[in-house]
N, CA, C and O of each residue as an XYZ file, in Angstrom:
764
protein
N     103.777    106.690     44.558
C     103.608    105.976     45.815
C     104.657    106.419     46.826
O     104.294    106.386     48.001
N     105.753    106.782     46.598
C     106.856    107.140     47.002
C     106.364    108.320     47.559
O     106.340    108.273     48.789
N     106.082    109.056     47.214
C     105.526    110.549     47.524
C     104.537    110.527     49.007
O     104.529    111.332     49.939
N     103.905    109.537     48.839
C     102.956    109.329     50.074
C     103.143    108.400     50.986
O     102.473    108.411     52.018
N     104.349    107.187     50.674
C     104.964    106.725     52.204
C     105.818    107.357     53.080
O     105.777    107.176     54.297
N     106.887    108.370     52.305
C     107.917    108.814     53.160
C     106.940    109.903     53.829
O     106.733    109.632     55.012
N     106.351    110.951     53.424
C     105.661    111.203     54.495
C     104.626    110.244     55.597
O     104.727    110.607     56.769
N     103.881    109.346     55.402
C     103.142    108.773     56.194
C     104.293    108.458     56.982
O     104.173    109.072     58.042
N     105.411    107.756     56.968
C     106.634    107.015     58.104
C     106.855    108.247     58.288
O     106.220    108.427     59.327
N     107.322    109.271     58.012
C     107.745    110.268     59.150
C     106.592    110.906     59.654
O     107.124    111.906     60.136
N     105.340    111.036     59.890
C     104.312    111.249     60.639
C     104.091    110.114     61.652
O     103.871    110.346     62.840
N     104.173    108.640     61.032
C     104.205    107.720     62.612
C     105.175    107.701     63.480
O     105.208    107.298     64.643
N     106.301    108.376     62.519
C     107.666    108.003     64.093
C     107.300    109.529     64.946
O     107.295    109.667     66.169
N     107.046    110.445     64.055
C     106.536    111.942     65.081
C     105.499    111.217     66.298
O     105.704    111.145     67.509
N     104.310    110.714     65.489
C     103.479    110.641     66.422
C     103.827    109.369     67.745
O     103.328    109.452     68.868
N     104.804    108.199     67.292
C     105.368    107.398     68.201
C     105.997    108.367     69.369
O     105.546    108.594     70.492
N     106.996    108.783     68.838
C     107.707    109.672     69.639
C     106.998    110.406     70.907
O     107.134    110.284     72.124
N     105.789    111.614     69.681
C     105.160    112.173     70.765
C     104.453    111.468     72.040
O     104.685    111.694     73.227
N     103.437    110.464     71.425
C     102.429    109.824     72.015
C     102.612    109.034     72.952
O     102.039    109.016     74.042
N     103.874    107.973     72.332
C     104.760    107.327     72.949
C     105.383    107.522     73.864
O     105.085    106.798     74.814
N     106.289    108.324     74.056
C     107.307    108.681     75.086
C     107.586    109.622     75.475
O     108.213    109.607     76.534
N     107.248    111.062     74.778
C     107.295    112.405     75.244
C     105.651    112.530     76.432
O     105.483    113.229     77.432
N     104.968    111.812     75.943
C     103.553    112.479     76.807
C     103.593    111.828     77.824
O     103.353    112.274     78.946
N     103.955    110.501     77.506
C     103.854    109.425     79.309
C     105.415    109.843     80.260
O     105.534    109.490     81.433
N     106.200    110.405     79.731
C     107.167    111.150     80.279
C     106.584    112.072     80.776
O     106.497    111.966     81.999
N     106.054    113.113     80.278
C     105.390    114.410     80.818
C     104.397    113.804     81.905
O     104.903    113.801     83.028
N     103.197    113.328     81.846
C     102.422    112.966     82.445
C     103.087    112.469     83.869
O     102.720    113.066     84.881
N     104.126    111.319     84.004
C     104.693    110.880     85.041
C     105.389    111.586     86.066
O     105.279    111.634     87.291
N     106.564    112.426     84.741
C     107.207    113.881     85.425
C     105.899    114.408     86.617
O     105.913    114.072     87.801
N     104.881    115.241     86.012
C     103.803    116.008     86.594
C     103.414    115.052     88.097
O     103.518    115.443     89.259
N     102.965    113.760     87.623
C     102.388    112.884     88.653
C     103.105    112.649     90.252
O     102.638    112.527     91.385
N     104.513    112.659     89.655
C     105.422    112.141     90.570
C     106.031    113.880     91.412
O     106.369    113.827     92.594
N     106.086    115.050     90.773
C     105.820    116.190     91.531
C     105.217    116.596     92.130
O     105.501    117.138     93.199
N     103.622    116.406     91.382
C     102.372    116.742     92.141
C     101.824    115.980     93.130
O     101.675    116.541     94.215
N     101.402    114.557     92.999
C     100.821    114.005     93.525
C     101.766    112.219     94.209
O     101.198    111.161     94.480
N     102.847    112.440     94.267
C     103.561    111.504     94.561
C     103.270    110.109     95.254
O     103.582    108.962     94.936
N     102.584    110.612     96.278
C     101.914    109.001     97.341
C     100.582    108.535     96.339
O     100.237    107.367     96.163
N     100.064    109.495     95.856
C      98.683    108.592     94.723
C      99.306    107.863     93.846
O      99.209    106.637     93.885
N     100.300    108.721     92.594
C     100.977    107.704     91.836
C     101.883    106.800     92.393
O     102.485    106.141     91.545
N     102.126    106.599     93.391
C     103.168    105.277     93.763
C     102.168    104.327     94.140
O     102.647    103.269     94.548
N     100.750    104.401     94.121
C      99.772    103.600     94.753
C      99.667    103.463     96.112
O      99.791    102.450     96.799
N      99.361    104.900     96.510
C      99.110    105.048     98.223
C      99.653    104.205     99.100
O      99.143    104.238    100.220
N     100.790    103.239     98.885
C     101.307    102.681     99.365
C     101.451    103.136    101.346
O     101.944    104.125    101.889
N     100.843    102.025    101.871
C     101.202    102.217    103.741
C     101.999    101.708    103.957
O     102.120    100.572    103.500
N     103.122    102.351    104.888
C     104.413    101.846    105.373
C     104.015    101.959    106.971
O     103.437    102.823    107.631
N     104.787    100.265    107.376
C     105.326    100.388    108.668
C     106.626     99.998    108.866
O     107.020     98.943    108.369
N     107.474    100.818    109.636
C     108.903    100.346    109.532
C     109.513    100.452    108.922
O     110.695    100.263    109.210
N     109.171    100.783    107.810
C     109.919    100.933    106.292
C     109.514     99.775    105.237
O     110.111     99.639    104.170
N     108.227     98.795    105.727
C     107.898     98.227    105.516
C     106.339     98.321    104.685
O     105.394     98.667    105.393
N     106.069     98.036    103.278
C     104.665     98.352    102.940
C     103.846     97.314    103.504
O     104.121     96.130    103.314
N     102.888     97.671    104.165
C     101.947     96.798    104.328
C     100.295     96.578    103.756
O      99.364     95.892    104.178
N     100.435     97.481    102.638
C      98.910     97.534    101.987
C      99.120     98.858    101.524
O     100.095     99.569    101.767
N      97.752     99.233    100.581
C      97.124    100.540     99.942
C      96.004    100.907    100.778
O      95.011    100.181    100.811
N      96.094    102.272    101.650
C      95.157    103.131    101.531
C      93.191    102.829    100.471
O      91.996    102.882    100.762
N      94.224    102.476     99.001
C      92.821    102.560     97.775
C      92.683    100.849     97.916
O      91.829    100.758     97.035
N      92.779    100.157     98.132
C      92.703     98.200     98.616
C      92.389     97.787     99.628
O      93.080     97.861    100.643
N      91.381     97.317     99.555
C      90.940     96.150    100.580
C      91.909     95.268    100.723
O      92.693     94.879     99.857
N      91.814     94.833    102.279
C      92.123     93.381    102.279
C      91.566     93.202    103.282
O      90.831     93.891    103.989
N      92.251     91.458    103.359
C      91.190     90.851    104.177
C      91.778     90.579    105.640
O      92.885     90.047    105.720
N      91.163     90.882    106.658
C      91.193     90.958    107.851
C      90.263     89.922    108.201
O      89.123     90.054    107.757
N      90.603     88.589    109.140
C      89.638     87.847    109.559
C      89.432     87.814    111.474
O      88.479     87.693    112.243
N      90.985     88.005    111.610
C      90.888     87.937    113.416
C      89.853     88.798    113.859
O      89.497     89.713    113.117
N      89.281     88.620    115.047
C      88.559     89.253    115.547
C      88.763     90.521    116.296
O      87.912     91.273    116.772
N      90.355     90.631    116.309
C      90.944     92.164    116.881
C      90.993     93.218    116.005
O      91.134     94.417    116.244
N      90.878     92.717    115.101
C      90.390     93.749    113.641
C      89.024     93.983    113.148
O      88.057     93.229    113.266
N      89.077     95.089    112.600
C      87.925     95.526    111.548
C      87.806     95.084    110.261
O      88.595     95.367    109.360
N      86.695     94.294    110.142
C      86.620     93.505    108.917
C      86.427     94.349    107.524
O      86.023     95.486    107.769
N      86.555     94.168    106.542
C      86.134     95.108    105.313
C      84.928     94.030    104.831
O      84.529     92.933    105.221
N      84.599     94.929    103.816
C      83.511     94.379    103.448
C      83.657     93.089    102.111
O      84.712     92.881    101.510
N      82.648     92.509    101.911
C      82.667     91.534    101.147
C      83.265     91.337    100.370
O      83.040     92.300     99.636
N      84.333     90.423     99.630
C      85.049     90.653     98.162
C      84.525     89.602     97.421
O      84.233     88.572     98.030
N      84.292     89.688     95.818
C      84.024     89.036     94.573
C      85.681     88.516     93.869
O      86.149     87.581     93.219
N      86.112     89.759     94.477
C      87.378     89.844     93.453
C      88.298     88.926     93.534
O      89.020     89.199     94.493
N      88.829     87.419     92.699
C      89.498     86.327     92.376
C      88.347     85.254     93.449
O      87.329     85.615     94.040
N      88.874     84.117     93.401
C      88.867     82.994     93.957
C      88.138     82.940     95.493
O      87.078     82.475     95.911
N      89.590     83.865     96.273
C      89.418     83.640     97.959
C      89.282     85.292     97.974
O      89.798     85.831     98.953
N      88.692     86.099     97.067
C      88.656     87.164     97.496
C      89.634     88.230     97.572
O      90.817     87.928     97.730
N      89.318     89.313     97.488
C      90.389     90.348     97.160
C      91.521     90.549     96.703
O      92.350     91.366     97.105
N      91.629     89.558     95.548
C      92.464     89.441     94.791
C      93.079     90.628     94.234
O      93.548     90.257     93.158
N      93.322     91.841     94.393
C      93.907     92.869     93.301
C      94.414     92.731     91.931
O      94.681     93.685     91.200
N      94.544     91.350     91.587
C      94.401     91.172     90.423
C      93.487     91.026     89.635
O      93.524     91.513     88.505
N      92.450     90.291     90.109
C      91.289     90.032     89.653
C      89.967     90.626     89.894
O      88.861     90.107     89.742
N      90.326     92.003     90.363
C      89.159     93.191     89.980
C      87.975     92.708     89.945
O      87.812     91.784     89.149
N      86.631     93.215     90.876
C      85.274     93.211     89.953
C      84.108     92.286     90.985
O      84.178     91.619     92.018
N      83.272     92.615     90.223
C      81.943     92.334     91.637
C      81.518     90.552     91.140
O      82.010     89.849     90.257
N      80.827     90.375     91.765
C      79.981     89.099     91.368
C      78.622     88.717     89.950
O      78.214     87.769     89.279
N      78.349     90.364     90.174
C      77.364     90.779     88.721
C      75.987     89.418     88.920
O      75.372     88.903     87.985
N      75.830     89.148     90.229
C      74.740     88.615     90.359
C      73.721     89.565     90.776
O      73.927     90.292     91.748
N      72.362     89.624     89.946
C      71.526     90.863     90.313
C      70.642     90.787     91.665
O      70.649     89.793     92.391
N      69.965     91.819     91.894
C      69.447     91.761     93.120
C      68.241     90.755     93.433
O      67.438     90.937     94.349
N      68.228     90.043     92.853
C      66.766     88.746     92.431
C      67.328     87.237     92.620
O      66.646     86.267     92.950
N      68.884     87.247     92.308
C      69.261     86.107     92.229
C      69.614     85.445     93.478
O      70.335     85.756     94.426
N      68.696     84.172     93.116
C      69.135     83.018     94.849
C      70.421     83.385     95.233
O      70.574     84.031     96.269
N      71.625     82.974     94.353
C      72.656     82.687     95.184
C      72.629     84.075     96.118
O      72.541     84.104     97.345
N      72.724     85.184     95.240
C      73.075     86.529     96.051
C      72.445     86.820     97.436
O      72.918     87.291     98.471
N      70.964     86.284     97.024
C      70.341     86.323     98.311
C      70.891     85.303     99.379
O      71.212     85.632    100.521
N      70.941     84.383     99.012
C      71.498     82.856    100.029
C      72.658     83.704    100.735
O      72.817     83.694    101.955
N      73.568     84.545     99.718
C      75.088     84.927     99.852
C      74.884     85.963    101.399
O      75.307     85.742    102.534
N      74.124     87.046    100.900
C      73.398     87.939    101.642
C      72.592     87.833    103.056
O      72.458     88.722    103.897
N      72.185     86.741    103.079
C      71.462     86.023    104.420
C      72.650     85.256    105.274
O      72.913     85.498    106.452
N      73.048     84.670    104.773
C      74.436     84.099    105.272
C      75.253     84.939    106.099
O      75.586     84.764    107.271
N      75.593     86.113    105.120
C      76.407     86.567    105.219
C      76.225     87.870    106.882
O      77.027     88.570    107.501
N      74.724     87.589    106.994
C      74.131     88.779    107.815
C      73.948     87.925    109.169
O      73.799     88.324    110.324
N      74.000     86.839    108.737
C      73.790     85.769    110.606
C      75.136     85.655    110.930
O      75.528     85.396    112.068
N      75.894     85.849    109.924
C      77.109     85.424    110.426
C      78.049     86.995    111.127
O      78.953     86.952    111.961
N      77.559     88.068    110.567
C      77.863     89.023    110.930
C      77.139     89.624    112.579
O      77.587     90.055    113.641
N      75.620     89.293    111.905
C      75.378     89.512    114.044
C      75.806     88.461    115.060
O      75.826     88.617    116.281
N      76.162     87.313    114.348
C      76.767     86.273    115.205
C      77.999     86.693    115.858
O      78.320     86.757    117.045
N      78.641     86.980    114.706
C      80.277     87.500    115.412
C      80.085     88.547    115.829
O      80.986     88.677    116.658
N      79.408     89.584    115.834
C      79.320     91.210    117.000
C      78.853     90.601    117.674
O      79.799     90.244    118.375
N      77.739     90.004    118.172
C      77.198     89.951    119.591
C      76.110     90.507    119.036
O      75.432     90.766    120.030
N      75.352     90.946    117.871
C      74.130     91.501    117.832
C      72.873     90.085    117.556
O      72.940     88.916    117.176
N      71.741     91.075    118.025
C      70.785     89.677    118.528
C      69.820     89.687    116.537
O      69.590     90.412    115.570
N      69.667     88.618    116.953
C      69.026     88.140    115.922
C      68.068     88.972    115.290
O      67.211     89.506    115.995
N      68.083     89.147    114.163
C      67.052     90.288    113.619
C      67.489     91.174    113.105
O      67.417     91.494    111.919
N      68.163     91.836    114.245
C      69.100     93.255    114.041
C      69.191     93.992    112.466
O      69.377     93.115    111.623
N      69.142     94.791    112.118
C      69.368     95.393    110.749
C      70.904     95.490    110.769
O      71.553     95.883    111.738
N      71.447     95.060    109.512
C      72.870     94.868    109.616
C      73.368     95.978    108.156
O      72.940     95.688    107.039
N      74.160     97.047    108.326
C      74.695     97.466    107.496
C      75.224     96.766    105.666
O      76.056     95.883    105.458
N      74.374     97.560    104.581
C      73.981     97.394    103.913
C      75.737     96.974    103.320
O      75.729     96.296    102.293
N      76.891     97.259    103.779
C      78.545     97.214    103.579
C      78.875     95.939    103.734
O      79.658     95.383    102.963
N      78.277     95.302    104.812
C      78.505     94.711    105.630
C      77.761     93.047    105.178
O      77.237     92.234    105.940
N      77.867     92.999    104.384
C      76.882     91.862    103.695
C      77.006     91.934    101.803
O      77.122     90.966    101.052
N      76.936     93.362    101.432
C      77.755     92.822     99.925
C      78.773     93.782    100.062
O      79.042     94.685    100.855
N      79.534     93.021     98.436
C      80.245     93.612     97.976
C      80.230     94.596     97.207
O      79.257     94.884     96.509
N      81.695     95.466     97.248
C      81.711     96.507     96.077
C      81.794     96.273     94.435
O      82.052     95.254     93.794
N      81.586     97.148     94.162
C      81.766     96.890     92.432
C      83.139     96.489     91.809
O      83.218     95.971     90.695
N      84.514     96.839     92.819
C      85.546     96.418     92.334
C      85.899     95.136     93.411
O      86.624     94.224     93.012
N      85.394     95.122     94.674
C      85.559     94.066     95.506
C      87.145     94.346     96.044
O      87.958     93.450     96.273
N      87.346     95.524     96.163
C      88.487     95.649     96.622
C      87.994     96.981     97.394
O      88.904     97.753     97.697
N      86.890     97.297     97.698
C      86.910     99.002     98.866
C      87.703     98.670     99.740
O      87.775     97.534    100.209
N      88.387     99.618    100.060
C      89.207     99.976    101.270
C      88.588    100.278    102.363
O      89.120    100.094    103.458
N      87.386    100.781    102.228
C      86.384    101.744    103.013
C      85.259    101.025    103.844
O      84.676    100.342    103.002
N      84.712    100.846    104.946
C      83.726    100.572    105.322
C      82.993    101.901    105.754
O      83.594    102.974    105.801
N      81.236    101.719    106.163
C      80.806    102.797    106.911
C      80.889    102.909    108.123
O      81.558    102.043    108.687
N      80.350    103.830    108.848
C      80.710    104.430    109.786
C      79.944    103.224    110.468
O      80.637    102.257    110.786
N      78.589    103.183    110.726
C      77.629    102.153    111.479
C      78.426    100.713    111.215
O      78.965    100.170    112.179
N      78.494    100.075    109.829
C      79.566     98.907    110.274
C      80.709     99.001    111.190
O      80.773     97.998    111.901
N      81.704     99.928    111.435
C      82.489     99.900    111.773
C      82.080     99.886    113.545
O      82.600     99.100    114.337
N      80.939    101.045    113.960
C      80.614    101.032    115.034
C      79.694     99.539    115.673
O      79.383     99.296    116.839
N      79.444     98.755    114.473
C      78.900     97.463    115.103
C      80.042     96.340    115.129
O      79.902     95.194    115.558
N      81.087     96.848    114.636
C      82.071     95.758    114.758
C      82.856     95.964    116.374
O      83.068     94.969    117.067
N      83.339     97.724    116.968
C      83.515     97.970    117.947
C      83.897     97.415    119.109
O      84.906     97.305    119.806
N      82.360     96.989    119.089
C      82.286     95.872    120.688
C      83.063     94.770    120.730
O      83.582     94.406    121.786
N      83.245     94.043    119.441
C      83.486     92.413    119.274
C      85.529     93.094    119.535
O      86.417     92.453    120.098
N      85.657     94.447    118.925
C      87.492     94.426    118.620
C      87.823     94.707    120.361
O      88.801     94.185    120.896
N      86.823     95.630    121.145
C      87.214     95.686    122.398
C      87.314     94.813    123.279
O      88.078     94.962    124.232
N      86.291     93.366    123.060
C      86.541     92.648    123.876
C      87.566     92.094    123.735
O      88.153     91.773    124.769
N      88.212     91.748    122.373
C      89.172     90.448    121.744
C      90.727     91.483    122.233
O      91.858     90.996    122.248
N      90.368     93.119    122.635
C      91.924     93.350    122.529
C      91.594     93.958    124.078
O      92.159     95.001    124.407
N      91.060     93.571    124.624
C      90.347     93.756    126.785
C      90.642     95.340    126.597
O      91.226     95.798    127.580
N      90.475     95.953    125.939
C      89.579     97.424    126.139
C      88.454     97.899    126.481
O      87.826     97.193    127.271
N      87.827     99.158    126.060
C      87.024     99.864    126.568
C      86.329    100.116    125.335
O      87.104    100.538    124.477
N      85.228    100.014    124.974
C      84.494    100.255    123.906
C      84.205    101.429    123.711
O      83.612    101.629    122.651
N      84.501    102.739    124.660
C      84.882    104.196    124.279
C      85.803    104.316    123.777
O      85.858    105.219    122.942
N      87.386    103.213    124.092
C      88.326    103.936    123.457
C      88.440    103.555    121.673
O      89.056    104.019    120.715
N      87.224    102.175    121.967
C      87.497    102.086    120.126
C      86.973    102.738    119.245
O      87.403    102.972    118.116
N      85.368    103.276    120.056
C      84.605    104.045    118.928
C      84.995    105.556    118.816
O      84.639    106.266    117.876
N      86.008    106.115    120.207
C      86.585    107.268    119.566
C      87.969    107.192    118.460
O      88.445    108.141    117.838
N      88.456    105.665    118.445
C      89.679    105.515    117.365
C      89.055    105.426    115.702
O      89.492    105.579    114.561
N      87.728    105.071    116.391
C      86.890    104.919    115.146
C      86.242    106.324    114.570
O      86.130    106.710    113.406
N      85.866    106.928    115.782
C      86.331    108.496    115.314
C      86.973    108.811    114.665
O      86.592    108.855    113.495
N      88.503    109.278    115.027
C      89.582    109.775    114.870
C      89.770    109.396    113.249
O      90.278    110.198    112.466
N      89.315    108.123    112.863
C      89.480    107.607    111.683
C      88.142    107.823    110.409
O      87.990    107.264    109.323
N      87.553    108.581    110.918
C      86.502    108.813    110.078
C      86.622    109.881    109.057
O      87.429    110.810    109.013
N      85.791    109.610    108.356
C      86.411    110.584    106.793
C      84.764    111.088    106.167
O      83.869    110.277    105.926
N      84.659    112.384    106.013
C      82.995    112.850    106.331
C      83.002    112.510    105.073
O      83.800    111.747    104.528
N      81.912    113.201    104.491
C      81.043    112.767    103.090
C      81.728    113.643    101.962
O      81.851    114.865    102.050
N      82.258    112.698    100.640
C      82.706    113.680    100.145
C      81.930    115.226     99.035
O      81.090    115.169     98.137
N      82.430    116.053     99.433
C      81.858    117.226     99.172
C      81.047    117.719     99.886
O      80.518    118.807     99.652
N      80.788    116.937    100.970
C      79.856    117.220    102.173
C      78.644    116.776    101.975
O      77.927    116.760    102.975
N      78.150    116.373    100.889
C      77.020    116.076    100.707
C      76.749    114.574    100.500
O      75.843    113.904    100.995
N      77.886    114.127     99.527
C      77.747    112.561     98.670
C      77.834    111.838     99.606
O      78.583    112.235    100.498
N      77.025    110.301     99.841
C      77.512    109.119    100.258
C      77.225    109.064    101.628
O      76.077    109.312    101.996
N      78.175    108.752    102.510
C      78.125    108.992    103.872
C      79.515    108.795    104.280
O      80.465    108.701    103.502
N      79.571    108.732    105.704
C      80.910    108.721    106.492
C      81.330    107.452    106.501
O      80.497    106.549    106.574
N      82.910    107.136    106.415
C      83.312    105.924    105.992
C      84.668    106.090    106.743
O      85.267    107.153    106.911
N      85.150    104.511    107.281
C      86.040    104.450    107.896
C      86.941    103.568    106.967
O      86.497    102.525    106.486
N      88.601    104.137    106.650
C      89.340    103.375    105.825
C      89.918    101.795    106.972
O      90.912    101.924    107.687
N      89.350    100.841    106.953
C      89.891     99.401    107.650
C      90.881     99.627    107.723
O      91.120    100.136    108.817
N      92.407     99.457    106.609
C      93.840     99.360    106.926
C      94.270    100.399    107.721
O      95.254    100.112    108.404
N      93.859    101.472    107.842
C      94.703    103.158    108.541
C      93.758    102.134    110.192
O      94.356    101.620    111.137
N      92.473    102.163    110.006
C      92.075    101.927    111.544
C      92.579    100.704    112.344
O      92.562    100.800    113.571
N      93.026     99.560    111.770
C      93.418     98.541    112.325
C      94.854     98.601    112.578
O      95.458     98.012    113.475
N      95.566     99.754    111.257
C      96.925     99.814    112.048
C      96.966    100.588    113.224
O      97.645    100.326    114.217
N      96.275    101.473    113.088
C      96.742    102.468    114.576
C      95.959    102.125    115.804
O      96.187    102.732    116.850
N      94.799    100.928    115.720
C      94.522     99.501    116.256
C      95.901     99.067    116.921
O      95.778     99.176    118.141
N      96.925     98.701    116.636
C      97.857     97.745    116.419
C      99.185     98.732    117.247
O      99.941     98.338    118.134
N      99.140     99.867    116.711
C      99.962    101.281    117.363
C      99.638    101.554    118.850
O     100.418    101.838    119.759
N      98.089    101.374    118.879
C      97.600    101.716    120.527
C      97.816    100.658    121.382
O      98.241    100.703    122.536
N      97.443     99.558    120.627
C      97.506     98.611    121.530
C      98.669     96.910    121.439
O      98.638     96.092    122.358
């Protein structure tokens, strides 16, 4: 028996060692050379001050801002702790109730007239309930409502809304999407 524990214990402290602390060392080393602002968690600074992630939603309610889209995630929403969609399917009352609601209340606050087709972002949520990202058409129907609330020009928002646009990735996938936190800060920079 002797014969076959002292090797098994010196194969788990090798593999502790390795697995343990040599690889998540290596890995971090690499992370923190290569890719530094991803592994610190895209952290946005103003002032020297973080004020959010780049990869996180949050929630924006004033009307001088660009809203993000729906959150599931905790309680009041965008919890970053509490990760994750609602997992109500596309059949279910509430979602629909959630969804109708959620679309009068959205042409209510733009100024769009009743009926209107309202961006598909713009009414649910994501799968983690934390996108950072809205689309391009939400963002351009929110526009009008941020120019009036900050007495601008609704050219100068939809070219900031420009400026902030991020094409499709690989050129092909998805569509064009505007990150909320980068556009509402430099929102906040202009005006």
């Amino acid at each position: 028996m002797r014969r076959q524990l002292l090797p098994a214990l010196r194969m788990t402290i090798a593999l502790i060692v390795l697995l343990g602390l040599a690889y998540p060392l290596v890995v971090t080393g690499v992370a923190q050379a290569l890719f530094r602002s991803r592994a610190n968690g895209s952290l946005v600074t103003r002032d020297g001050v973080a004020v959010g992630s780049s990869l996180i939603g949050q929630k924006f309610i004033s009307a001088r801002y660009f809203h993000p889209r729906p959150s599931a995630a905790g309680a009041a929403g965008y919890d970053s702790t509490a990760s994750g969609a609602s997992n109500l399917g596309p059949s279910n009352p509430t979602l629909l109730d959630a969804v109708a609601k959620r679309a009068a209340d959205y042409r209510s606050e733009n100024g769009l007239a009743p009926g209107t087709s309202v961006p598909v972002d713009a009414v649910t949520g994501s799968g983690s309930g934390l996108d950072p990202d809205i689309s391009l058409a939400n963002a351009e129907d929110q526009a009008g409502r941020i120019a009036a609330a900050r007495g601008t020009t609704l050219d100068r928002i939809l070219a900031m809304v420009d400026a902030h646009t991020t094409g499709r990735p690989l050129g092909v996938l998805g569509e064009k999407t505007v990150n909320v936190l980068d556009l509402n800060l430099a929102l906040d920079a202009a005006h």
